[in-house]
C-alpha positions as CSV (number, residue, x, y, z in Angstrom):
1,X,0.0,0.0,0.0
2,X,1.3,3.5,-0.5
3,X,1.3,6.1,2.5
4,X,1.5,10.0,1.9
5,X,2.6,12.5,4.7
6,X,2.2,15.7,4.6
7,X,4.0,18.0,7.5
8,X,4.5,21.4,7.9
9,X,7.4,22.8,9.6
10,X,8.3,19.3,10.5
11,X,4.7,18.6,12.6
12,X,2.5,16.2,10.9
13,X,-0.7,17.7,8.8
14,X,-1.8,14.7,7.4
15,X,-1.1,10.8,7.6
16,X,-2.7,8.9,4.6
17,X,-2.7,5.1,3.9
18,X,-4.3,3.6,0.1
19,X,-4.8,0.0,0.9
20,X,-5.8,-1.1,-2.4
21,X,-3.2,-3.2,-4.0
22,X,-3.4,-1.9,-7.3
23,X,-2.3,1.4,-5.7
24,X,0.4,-0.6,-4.7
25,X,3.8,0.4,-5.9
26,X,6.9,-0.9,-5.0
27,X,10.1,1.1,-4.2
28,X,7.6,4.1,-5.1
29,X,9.1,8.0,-3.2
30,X,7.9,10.8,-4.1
31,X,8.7,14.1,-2.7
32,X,6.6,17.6,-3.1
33,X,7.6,20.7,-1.0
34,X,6.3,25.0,-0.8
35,X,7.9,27.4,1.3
36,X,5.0,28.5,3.1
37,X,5.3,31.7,5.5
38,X,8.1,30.7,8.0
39,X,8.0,27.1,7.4
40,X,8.4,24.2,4.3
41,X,5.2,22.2,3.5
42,X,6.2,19.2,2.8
43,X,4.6,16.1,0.5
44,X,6.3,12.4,0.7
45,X,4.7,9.3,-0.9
46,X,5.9,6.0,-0.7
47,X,5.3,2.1,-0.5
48,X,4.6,0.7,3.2
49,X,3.9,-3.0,4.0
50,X,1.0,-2.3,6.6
51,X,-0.9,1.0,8.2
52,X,1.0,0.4,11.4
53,X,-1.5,3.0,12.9
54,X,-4.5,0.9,12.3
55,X,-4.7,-2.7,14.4
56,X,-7.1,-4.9,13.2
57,X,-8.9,-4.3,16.7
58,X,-8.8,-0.8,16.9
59,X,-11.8,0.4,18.0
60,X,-11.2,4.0,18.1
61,X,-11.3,4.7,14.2
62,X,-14.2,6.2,13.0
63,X,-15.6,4.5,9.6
64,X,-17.7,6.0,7.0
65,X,-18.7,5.4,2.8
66,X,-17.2,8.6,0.9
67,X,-18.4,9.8,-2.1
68,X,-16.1,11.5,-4.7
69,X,-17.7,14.8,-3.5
70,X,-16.7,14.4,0.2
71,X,-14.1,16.8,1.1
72,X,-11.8,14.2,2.8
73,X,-12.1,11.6,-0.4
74,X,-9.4,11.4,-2.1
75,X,-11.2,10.1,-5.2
76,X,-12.1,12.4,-8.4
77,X,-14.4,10.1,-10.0
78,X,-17.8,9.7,-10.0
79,X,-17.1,5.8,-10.3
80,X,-15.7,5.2,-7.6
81,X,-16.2,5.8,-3.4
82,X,-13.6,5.7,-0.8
83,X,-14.4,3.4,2.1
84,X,-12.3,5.3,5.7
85,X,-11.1,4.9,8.6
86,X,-10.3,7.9,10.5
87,X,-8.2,8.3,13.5
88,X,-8.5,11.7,15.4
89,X,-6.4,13.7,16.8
90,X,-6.9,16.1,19.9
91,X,-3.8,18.1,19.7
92,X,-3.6,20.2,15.9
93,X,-0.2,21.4,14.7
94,X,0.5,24.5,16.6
95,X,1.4,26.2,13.6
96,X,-1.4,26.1,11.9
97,X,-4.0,26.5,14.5
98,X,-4.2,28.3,18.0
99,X,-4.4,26.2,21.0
100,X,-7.5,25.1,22.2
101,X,-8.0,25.6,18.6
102,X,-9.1,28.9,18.8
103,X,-8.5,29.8,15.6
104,X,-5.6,30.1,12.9
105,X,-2.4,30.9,14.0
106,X,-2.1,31.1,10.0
107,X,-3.2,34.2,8.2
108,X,-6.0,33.5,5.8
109,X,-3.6,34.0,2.8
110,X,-1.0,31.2,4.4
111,X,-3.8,28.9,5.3
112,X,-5.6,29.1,1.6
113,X,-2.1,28.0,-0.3
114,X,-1.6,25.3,2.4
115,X,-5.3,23.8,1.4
116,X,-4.5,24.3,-2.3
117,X,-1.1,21.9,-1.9
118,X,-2.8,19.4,0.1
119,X,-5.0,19.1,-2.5
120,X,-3.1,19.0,-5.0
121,X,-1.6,16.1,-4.3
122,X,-3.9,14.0,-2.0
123,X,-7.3,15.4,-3.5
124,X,-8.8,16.6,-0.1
125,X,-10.3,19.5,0.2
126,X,-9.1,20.8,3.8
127,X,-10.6,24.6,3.5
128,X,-14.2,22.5,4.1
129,X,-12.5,20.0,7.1
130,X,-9.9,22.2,8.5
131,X,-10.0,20.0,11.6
132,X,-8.8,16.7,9.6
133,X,-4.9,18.5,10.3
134,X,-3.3,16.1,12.3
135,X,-5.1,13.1,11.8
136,X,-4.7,9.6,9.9
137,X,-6.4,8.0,7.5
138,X,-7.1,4.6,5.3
139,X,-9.0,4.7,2.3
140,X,-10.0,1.8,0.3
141,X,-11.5,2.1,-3.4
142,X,-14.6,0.9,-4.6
143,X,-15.2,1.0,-8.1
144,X,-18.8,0.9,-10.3
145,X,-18.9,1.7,-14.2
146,X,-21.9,2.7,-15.5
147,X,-22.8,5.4,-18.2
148,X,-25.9,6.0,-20.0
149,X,-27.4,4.2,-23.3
150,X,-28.4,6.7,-26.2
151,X,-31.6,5.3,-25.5
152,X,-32.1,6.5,-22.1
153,X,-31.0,3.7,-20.5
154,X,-28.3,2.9,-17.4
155,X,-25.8,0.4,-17.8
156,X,-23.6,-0.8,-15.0
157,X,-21.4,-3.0,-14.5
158,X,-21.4,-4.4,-10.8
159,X,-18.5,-6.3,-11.0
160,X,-18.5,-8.4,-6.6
161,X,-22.1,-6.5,-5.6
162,X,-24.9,-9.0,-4.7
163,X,-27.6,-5.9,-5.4
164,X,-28.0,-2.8,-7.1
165,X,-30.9,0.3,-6.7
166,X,-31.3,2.8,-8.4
167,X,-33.9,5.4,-8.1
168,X,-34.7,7.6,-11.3
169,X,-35.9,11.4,-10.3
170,X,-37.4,14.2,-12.2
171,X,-35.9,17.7,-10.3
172,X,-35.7,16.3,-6.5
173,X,-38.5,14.1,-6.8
174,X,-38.2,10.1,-7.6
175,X,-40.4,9.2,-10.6
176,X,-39.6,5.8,-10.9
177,X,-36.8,3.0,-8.8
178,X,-35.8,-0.4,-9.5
179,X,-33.6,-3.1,-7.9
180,X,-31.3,-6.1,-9.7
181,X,-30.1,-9.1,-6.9
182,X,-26.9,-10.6,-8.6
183,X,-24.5,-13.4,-8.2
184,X,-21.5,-11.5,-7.3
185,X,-19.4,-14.2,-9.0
186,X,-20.6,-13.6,-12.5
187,X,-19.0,-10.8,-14.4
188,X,-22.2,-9.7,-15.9
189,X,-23.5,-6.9,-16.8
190,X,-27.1,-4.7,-15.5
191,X,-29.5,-2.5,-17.7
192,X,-31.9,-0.7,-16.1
193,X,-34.8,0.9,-18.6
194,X,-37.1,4.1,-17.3
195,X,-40.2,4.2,-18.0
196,X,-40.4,7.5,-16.9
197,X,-38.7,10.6,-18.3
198,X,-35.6,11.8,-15.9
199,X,-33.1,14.0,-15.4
200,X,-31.1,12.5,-12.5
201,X,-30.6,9.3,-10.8
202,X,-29.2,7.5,-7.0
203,X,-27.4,4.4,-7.5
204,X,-26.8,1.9,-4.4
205,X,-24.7,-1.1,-4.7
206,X,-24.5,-4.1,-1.9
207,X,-22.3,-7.0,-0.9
208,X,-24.2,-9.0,1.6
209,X,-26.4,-6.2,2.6
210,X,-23.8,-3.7,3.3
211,X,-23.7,-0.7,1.0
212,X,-20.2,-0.4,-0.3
213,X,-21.3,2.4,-3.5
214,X,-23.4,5.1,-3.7
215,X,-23.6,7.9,-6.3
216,X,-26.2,10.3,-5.7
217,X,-27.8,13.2,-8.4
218,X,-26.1,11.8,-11.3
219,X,-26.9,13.5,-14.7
220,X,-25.6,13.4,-18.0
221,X,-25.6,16.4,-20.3
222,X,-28.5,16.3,-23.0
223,X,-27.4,19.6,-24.4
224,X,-24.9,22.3,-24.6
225,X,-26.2,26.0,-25.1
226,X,-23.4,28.1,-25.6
227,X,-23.8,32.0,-25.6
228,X,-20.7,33.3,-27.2
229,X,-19.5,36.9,-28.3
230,X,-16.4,37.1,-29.8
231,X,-16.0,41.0,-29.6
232,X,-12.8,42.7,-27.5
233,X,-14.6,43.0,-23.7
234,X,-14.8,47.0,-23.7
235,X,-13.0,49.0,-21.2
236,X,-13.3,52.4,-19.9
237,X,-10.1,54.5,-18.9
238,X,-10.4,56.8,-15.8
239,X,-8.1,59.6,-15.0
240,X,-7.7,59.0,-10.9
241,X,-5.1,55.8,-10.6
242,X,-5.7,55.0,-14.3
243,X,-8.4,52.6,-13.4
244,X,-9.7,50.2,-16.3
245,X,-13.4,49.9,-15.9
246,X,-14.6,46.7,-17.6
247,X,-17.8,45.5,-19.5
248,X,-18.5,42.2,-20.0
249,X,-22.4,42.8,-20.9
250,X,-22.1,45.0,-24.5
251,X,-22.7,43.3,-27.9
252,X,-25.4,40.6,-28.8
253,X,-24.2,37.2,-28.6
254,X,-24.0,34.5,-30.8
255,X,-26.2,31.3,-29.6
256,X,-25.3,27.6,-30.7
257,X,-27.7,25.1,-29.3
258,X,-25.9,21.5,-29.5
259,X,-28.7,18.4,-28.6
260,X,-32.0,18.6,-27.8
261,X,-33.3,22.4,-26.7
262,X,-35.5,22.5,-23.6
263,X,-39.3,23.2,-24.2
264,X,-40.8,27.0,-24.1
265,X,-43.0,25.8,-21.2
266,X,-40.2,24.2,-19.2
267,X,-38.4,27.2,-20.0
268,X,-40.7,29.5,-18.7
269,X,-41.8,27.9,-15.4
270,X,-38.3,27.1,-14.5
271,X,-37.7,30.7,-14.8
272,X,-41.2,31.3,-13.1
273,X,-39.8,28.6,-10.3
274,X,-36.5,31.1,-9.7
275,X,-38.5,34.2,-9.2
276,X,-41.0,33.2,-6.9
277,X,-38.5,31.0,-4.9
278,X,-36.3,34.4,-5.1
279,X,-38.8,36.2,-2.4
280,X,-37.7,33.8,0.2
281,X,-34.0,34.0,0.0
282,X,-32.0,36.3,2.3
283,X,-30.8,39.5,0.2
284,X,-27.1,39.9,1.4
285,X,-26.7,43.7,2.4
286,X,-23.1,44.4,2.5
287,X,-20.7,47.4,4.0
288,X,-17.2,48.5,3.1
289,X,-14.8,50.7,4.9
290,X,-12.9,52.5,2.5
291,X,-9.3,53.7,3.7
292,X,-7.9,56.9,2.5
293,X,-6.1,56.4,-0.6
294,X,-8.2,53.7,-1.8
295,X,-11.1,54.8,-4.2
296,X,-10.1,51.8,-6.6
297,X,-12.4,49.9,-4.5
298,X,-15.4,52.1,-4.8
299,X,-14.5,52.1,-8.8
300,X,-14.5,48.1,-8.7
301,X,-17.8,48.0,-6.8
302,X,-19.7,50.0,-9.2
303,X,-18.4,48.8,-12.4
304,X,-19.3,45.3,-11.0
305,X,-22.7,46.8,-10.4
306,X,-23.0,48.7,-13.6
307,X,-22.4,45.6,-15.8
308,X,-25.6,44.2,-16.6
309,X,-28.4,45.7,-18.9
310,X,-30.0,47.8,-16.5
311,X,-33.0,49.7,-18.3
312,X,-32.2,53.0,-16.0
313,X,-28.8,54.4,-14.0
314,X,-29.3,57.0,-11.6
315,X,-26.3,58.6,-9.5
316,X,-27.0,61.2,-7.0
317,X,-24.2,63.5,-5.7
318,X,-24.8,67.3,-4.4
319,X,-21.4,68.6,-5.4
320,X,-21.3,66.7,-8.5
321,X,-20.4,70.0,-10.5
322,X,-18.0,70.8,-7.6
323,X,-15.3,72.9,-9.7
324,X,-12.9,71.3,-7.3
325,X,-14.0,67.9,-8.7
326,X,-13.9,68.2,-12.5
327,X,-11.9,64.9,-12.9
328,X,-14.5,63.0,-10.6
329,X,-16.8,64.6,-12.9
330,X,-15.0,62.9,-16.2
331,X,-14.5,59.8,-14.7
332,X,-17.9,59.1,-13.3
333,X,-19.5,60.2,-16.4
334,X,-16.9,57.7,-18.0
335,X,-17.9,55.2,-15.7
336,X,-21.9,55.4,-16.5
337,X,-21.7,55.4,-20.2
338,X,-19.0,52.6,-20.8
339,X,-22.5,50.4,-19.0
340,X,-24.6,48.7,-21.1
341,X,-27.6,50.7,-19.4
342,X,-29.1,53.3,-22.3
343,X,-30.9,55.6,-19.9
344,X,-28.5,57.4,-17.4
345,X,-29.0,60.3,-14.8
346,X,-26.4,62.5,-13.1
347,X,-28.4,64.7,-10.9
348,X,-27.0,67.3,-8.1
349,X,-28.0,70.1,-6.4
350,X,-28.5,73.6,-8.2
351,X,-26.4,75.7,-5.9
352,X,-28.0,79.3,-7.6
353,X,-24.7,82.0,-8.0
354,X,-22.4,79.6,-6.1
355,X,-19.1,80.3,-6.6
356,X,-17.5,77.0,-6.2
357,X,-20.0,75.1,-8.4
358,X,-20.0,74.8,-12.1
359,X,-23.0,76.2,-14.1
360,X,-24.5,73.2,-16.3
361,X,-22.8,75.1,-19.2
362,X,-19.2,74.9,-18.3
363,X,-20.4,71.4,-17.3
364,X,-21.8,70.6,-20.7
365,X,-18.8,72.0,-22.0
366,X,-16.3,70.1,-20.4
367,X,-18.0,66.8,-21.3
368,X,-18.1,68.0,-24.5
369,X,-14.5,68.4,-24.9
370,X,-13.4,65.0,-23.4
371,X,-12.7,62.7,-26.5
372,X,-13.0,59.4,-24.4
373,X,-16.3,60.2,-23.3
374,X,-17.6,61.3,-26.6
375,X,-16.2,57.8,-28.1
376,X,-18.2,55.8,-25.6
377,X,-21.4,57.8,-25.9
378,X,-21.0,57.1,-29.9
379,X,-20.1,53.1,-29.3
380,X,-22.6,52.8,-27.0
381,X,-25.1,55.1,-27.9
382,X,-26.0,55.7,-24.1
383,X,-28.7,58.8,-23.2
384,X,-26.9,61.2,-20.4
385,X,-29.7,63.2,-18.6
386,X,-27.8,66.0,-16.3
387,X,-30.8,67.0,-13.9
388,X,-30.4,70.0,-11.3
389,X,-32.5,69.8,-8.4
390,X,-33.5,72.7,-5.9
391,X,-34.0,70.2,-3.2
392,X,-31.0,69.3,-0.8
393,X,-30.2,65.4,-0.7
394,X,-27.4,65.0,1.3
395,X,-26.7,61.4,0.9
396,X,-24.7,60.4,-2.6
397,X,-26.5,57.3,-4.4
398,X,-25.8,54.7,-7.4
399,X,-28.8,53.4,-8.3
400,X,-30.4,50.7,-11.0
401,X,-33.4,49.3,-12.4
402,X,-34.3,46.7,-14.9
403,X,-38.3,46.1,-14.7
404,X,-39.1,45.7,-11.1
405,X,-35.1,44.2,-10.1
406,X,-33.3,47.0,-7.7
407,X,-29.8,47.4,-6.8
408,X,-28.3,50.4,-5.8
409,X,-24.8,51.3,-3.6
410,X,-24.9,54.0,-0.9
411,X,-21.7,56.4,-0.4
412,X,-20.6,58.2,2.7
413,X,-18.7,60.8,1.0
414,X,-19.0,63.3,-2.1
415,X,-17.5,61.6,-5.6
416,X,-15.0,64.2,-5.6
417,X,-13.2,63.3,-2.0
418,X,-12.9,59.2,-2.9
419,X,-9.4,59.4,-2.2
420,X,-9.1,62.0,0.4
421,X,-11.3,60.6,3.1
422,X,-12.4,57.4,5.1
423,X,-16.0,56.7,4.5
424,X,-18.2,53.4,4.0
425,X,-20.0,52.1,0.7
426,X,-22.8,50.2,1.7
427,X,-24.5,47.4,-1.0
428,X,-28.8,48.0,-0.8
429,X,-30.7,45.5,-0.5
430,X,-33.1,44.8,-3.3
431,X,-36.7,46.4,-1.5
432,X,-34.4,49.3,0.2
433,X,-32.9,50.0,-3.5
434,X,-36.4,50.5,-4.7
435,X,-37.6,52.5,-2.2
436,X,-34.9,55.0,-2.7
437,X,-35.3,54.7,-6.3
438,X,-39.6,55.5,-5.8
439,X,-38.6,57.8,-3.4
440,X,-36.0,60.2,-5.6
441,X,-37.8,60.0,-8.5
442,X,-40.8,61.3,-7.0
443,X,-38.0,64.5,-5.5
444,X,-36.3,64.6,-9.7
445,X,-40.5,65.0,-10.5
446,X,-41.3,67.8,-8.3
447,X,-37.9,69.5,-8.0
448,X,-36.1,70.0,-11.4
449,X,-35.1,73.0,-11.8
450,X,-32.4,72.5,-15.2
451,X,-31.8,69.3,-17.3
452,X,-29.1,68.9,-20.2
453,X,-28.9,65.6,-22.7
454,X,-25.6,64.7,-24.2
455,X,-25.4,64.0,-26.8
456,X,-28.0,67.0,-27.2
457,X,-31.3,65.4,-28.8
């Protein structure tokens, strides 16, 4: 059998014994190692006689049947499960985890390239089953072939298993099961014909009533739709930092259905089945605290948020035409027209004979005369509203609609201090993105006071 160890500045992370002999390699060393942090993390892989770990009355081993998708099974097939033995270990390596294990004594950078080595060579995935550092284990293979008939049909080939189910489902409900008893001394092989239509199946196999296989949710892909668009992505250059906005959304793509195309009605209730099962799920509301310095992050945030076909953009800003702020001004105005959205509005607040505000003329002007912007209004023929507004609104928004879908981003500071301050961007949830978009289009209805379109209609 072959053993892998895996240590990390010389304390043991992992112990790992294959017991099948076909794994079995003789004279087989094989070394891996990463300089992680302060310490070398270290692979070695080589042929043992026996798990001297394990006795044959050992009771203290945990056992359990591992699918391929278990985070501690080595396997990456489908075909096969992983039968363990598990011995735990109280006391972690101290340089991985705090004691009591309290948490990571790791940072989370350290910890995620140690997970991606360990699995990389032993196939365990360690960032779900942090807790497996320091133990041993023994796996044993089990193996089933079976693949799928162009008529519908399952064949397997249960090569030692007295008994197979399987149990045919149709979304997450079962439509249709059926179950083969075998002689496991024949080499024969098992077809099992729906007489349902399915999209998934379970399949059990048994040796004496024990189950020793299980695959569960298997599907096989019908057909391929692939939505492609061969044009450059487009980017949008901003003066502050030279940030390269990105828009993955422009341009109609070309569709190429291979197999058999799902029906209109399954179509449209599965879509029907998202939306209404959309109600129930949490929204995720999320907060950023932006550090002086770093107004990339607030760039990255909305050009995430901008790329999608919104039908309408709103931003709200009071000192928008703050003459203090004319490259905020460009670059925001950049920012909204390099989106796929058509309809876009920039409104502030009409500060009447101010002397530190641009008049919508000199604003006009000055978007006028910046050639980047005018090439991305031609490209993307976007519709720039300017809107003043008599009415204060202190708060600075980003906000977006497609039909009766919301999203929205609120800022703590004016467009034109990103870099100069510390402030929070906060992501709206979907109801508290409409209601500010209700609510501020009801105060752009009732307090307009000057609007300018570019390009001028």
């Amino acid at each position: 059998m072959l053993k892998d160890t895996i240590t990390y500045g010389g304390q043991i992370v992992l112990t790992l014994y294959h017991e099948n002999e076909e794994l079995d390699l003789p004279n087989r060393r094989w070394r891996e190692r990463q300089k992680i942090g302060r310490y070398w993390l270290e692979f070695e892989e080589h042929s043992v006689d026996t798990a001297v770990e394990f006795l044959a009355e050992d009771t203290q081993a945990e056992r359990a049947l591992l699918s391929y998708q278990h985070p501690l099974s080595p396997s990456g097939s489908h075909e096969i499960c992983t039968v363990m033995k598990r011995l735990r270990c109280e006391k972690k390596p101290s340089h991985i985890f705090l004691p009591g294990n309290r948490g990571f004594r790791l940072p989370q950078e350290d910890w995620d390239l140690l997970c991606e080595f360990i699995n990389k060579y032993t196939g365990m995935d360690l960032e779900k089953a942090p807790l497996a550092c320091g133990d041993t284990f023994l796996f044993h293979y089990v193996q089933l072939c079976y693949e799928k008939t162009k008529d519908g049909s399952i064949l397997a080939k249960p090569q030692g298993f007295d008994r197979l189910d399987i149990q045919f489902k149709r979304g997450s409900v079962i439509c249709e099961s059926q179950t083969r008893h075998l002689d496991p001394a024949e080499k024969s092989t098992v077809t099992f014909i729906p007489q349902e239509d399915w999209d998934s199946f379970d399949l059990f196999a048994y040796e004496g009533d024990q189950l020793w296989f299980y695959a569960k949710d298997v599907t096989f892909i019908e057909s391929i739709r692939f939505s492609m668009n061969f044009a450059t992505v487009p980017t949008v250059s901003l003066e502050r930092n030279r940030y390269q906005a990105k828009y993955n959304h422009l341009g109609k793509p070309d569709v190429v259905q291979i197999g058999q195309e799902k029906t209109n009605l399954r179509l449209r209730q599965e879509q029907q089945e998202t939306k209404l099962l959309g109600w129930w799920l949490p929204k995720k509301t999320s907060s950023y605290l932006i550090q002086k310095g770093l107004d990339t992050t607030v760039y990255d945030i909305a050009n995430k948020m901008l790329d999608h076909r919104w039908e309408e953009v709103m931003l709200f800003d009071p000192y928008l035409l703050d003459k203090k702020g004319k490259t905020a001004l460009i670059d925001w105005m950049r920012l909204l027209c390099g989106s796929p959205a058509k309809n876009l509005w920039a409104v502030y607040y009409h500060k009447a004979e101010a002397e530190n505000a641009m008049t919508l003329a000199e604003a006009r002007r000055l978007l006028a005369t910046d050639w980047s912007l005018f090439q991305i209004l031609r490209r993307n023929a976007n519709c720039l509203h300017l809107v003043g507004l008599s009415q204060y609104i202190h708060d600075r928004f980003l906000l977006c609609r497609a039909g009766s879908s919301f999203s929205g981003i609120s800022l703590g500071t004016s467009l034109n201090s990103l870099d100069s301050n510390f402030f929070c961007v906060h992501i709206l949830s979907d109801p508290f993105a409409r209601e500010c978009w209700e609510t501020l289009w009801g105060q752009m209805g009732a307090h307009t006071v000057e609007t300018e379109v570019i390009p001028h209609e």
